[in-house]
C-alpha positions in Angstrom: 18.2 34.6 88.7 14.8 32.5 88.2 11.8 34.7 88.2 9.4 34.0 91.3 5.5 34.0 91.3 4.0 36.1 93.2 0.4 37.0 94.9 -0.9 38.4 92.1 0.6 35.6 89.4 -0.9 33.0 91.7 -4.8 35.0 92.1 -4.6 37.0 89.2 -4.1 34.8 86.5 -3.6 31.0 87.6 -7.2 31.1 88.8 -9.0 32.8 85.9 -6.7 30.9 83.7 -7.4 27.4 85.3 -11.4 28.1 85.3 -10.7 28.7 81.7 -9.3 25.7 81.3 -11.5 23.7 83.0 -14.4 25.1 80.9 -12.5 24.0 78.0 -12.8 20.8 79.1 -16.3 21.2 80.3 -17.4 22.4 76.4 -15.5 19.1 74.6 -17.0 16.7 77.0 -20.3 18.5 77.0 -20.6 18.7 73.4 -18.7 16.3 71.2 -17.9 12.8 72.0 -14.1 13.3 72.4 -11.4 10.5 73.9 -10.0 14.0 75.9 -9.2 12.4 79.3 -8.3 15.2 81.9 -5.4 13.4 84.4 -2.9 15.5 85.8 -1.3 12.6 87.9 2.3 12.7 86.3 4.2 15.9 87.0 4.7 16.8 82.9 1.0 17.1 82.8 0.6 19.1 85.6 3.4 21.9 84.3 1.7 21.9 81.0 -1.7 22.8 82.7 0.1 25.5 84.7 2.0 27.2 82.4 -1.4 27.1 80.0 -3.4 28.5 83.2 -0.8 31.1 83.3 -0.5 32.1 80.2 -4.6 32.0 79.5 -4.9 33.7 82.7 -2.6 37.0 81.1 -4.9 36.9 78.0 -7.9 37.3 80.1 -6.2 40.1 82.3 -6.1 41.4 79.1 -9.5 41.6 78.5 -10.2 42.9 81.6 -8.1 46.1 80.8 -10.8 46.8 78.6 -13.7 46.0 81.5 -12.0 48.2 83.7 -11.6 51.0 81.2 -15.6 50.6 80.8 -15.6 51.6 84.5 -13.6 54.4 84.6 -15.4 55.7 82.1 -18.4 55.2 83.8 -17.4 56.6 87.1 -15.3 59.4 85.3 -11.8 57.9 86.8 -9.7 56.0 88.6 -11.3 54.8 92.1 -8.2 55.4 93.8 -8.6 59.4 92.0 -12.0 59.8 94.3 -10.2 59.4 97.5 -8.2 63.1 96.9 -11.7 65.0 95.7 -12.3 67.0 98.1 -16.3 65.9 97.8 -15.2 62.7 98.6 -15.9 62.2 102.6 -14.4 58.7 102.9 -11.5 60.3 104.6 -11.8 63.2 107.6 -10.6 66.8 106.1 -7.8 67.0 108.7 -6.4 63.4 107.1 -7.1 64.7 103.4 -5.3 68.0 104.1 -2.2 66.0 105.9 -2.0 64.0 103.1 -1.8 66.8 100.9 0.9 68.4 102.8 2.7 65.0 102.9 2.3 64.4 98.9 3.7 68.3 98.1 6.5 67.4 101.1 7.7 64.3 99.5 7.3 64.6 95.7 6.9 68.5 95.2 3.3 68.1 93.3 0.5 70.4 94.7 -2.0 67.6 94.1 -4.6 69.7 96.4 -4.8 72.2 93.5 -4.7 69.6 90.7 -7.2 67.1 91.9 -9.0 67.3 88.9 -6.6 66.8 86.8 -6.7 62.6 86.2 -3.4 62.2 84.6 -1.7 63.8 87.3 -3.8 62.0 90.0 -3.0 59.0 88.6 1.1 59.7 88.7 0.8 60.7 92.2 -1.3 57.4 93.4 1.9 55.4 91.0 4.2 57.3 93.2 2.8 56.5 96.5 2.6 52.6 95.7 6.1 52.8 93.9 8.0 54.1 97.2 5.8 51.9 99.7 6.8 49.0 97.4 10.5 50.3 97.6 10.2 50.5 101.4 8.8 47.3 101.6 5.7 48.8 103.1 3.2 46.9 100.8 2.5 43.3 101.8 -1.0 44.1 102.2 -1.5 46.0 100.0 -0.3 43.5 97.1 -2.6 41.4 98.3 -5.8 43.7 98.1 -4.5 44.2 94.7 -4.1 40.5 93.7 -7.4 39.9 95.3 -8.9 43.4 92.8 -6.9 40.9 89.5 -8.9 37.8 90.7 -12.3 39.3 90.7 -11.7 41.5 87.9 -10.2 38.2 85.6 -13.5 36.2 86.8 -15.7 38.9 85.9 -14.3 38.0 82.2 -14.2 34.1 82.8 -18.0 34.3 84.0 -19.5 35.8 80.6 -17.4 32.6 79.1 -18.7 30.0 81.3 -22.2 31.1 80.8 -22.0 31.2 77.1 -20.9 27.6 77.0 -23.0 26.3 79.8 -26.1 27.9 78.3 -24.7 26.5 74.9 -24.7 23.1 76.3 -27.6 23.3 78.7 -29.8 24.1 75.4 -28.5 21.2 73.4 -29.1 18.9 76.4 -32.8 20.2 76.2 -33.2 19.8 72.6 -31.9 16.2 72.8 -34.3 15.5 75.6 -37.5 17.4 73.6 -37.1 15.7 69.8 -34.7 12.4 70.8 -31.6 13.2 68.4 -29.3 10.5 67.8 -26.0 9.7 66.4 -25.8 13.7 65.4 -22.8 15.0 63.2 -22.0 18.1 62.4 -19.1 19.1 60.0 -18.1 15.3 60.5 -17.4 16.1 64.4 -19.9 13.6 66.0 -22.1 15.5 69.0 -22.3 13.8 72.5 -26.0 12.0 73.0 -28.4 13.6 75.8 -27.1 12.9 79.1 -29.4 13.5 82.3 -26.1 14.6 84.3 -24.7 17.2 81.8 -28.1 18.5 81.6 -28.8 19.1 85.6 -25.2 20.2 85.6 -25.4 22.9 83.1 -28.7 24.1 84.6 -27.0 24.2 88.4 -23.9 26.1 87.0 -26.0 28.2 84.8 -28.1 29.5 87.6 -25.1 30.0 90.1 -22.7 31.8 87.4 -25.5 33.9 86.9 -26.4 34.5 90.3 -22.6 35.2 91.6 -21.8 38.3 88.6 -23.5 40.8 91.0 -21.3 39.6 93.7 -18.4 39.4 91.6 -18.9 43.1 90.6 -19.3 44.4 94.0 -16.3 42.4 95.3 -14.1 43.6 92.0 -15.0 47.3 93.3 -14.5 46.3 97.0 -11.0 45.0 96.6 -10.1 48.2 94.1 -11.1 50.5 97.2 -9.3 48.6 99.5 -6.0 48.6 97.1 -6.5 52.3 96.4 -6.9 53.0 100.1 -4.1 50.8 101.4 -1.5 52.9 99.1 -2.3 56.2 100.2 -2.6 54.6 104.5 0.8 53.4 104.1 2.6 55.9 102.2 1.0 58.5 104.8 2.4 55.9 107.8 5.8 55.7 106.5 5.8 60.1 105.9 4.9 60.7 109.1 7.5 58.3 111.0 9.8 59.7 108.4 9.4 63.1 109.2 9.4 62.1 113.3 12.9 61.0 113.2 14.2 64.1 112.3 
């Protein structure tokens, strides 16, 4: 069998990983004077880039466990944990209690009496989105979830772009202020001040700056919407389950 991509490979970690990449590119052409050439015309070329935007796009998912720890932390848990507190009025009481009933029903936990406890939250919310993947219930859902992987990965990949766009943005400025030429440094020769890089970095500097808000609030947005979707569904498929009996 040959593995298949899927949502989440494609939004989750091509996308980080291939803005990555391309701010690779942006740093070597930006900063030294390199013979790099970036063509992805033949089809080896283009597999190579893929498989490296893959594969950088897992190591930044892997950073952004550690963002998203930071957040439950600051919130105290899980977002999809909120949804059961019974302070929590995103949900009518008559839903919340039916859900209860259908959570004890299907997996014998009494989650209305242990909705503080964040371990066992967090098993029941892995059970509902196990059996509506099983049931094939979770189209939708997959994709609020691969949508929740691309913003959290770019939240990562934007503190990276605006290091090295400020990085090179300064040394455009300094080039432009005291006329450096012909500048070497640890026998890597620098790139010369160009009028393009410099607008360039200034333009992306302001708009990766002025998208993190956004990219926070969308990141949290798309968690919601996941954390939602799983307990709609698996409530959906109990009650048509328990109708045809």
């Amino acid at each position: 069998m040959q593995p298949k991509l899927n949502f989440y490979d494609f939004v989750g970690y091509l996308i980080p990983g291939t803005i990555f990449l391309l701010n690779i590119y942006w740093i070597f052409a930006g900063f030294f004077i390199t013979d790099i050439s970036f063509n992805l015309k033949s089809i080896g070329d283009s597999f190579l880039f893929l498989v490296l935007s893959y594969l950088f796009g897992h190591i930044i998912q892997s950073y952004a466990n550690k963002f998203e720890e930071k957040n439950i932390k600051e919130n105290g848990s899980w977002e999809s944990d909120h949804y059961l507190k019974p302070e929590n009025e995103f949900y009518s009481k008559e839903f919340k209690n039916n859900l209860y009933s259908a959570i004890k029903d299907q997996f014998n936990i009494d989650i209305e009496k242990e909705v503080n406890n964040k371990k066992r939250v967090q098993e029941v919310f892995n059970l509902c989105y196990t059996l509506i993947v099983q049931e094939n219930l979770s189209s939708q859902t997959d994709i609020f979830n691969g949508f929740y992987g691309l913003y959290r990965g770019l939240n990562i990949v934007k503190k990276v772009v605006l290091c090295s766009t400020l990085i090179i943005t300064v040394k455009q400025l300094l080039y432009l202020m005291f006329n450096f030429n012909d500048v070497s440094f640890l026998s890597v020769q620098l790139s010369n001040y160009d009028p393009q890089l410099l607008v360039v970095g200034i333009m992306v500097s302001i708009f990766t700056y002025g998208v993190s808000s956004q990219l926070l609030s969308r990141c949290k947005r798309f968690s919601n919407r996941f954390s939602d979707s799983v307990y709609r569904n698996f409530y959906v498929w109990y009650f048509k389950e328990i109708n045809k009996e």
